[in-house]
Legacy VTK file of the C-alpha trace (Angstrom):
# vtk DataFile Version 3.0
C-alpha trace
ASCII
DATASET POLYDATA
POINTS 118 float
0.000 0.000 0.000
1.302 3.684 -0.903
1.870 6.204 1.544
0.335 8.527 -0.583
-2.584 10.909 -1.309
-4.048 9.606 -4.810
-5.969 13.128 -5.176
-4.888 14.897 -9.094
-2.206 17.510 -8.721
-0.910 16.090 -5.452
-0.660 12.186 -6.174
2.637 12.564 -4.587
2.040 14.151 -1.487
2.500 11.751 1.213
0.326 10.969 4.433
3.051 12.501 6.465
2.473 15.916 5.120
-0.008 17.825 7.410
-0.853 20.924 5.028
-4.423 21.286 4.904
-5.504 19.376 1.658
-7.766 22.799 0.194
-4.057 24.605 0.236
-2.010 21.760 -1.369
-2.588 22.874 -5.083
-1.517 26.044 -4.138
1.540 24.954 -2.724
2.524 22.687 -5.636
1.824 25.902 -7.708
4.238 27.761 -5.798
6.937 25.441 -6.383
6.331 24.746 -10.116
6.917 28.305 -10.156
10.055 28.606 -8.049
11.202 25.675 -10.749
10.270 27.352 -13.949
11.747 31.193 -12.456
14.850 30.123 -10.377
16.104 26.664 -10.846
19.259 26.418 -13.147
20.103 23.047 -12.605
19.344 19.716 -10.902
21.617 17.017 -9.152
20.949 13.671 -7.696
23.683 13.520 -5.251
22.213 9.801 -3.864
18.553 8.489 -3.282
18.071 10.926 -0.610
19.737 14.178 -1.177
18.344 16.130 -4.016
20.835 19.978 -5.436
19.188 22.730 -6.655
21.351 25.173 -8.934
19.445 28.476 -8.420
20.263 31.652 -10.105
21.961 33.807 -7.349
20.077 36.731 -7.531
18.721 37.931 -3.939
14.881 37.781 -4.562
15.170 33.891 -5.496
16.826 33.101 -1.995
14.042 35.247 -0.429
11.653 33.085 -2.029
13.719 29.835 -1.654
13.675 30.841 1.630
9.866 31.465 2.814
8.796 28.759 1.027
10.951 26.150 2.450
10.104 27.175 5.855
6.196 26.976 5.250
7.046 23.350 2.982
9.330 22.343 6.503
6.075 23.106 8.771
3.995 21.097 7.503
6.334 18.077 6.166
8.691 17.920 8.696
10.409 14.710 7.036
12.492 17.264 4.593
15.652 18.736 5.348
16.147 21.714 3.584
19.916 23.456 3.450
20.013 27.183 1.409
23.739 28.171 0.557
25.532 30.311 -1.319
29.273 29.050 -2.027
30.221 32.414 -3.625
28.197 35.556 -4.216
27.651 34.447 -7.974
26.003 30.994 -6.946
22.762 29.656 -4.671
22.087 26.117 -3.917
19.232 24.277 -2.344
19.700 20.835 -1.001
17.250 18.949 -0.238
17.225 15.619 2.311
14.566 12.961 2.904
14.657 10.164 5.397
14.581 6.381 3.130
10.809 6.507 3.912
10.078 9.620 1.587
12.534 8.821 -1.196
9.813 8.545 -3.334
8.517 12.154 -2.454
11.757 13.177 -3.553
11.780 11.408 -6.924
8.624 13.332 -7.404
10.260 16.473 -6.634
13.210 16.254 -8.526
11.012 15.079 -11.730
8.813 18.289 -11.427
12.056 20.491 -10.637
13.936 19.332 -14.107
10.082 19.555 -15.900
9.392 22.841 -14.860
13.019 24.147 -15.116
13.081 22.748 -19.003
9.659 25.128 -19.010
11.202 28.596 -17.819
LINES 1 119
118 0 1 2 3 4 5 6 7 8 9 10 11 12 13 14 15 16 17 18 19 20 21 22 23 24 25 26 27 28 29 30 31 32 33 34 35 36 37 38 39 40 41 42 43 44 45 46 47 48 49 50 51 52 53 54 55 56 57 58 59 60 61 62 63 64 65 66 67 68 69 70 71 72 73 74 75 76 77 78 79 80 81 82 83 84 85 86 87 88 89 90 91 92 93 94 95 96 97 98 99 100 101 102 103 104 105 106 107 108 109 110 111 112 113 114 115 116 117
């Protein structure tokens, strides 16, 4: 048995998440956007650790920001780690317990689909 919502839109969104269901597409939208506008590249460092290249500029870790804080309150299971190596570079990893790798597949999919799309 899956551990996951079958509802469209979401199908990937696992029990674990505690985001109120009515606010769920608007979440995914939120992050399909963040994909298409910021993400520059995408990295599969193992099953469980996911890189986001993001452009550098300021507004994009504003938004990386305040949106992985809200995603961390309600899906506690992700790990979420904002750096910038130098000021010309931003990356967002992103960690998931073995449990949720397949939350992360799902993620990284949408992340290279939506990126391709900006």
């Amino acid at each position: 048995m899956s551990n996951q919502h079958t509802t469209p839109g979401d199908a990937w969104v696992p029990d674990a998440c505690t985001l109120p269901t009515a606010e769920r597409p608007l979440r995914l939208t939120e992050f399909d956007q963040f994909f298409s506008d910021a993400v520059r590249g995408v990295d599969r460092l193992s099953a469980q650790h996911l890189r986001l290249q993001l452009d550098a500029a300021a507004r994009v870790e504003e938004t990386a920001r305040d949106l992985t804080a809200r995603e961390s309150s309600c899906c506690s299971f992700f790990a979420f780690d904002l750096s910038r190596p130098d000021p010309n570079s931003l990356t967002l990893d992103v960690r998931v317990p073995v449990a949720h790798v397949d939350v992360l597949d799902a993620l990284a999919e949408r992340a290279v689909a939506f990126r391709d799309q900006g």
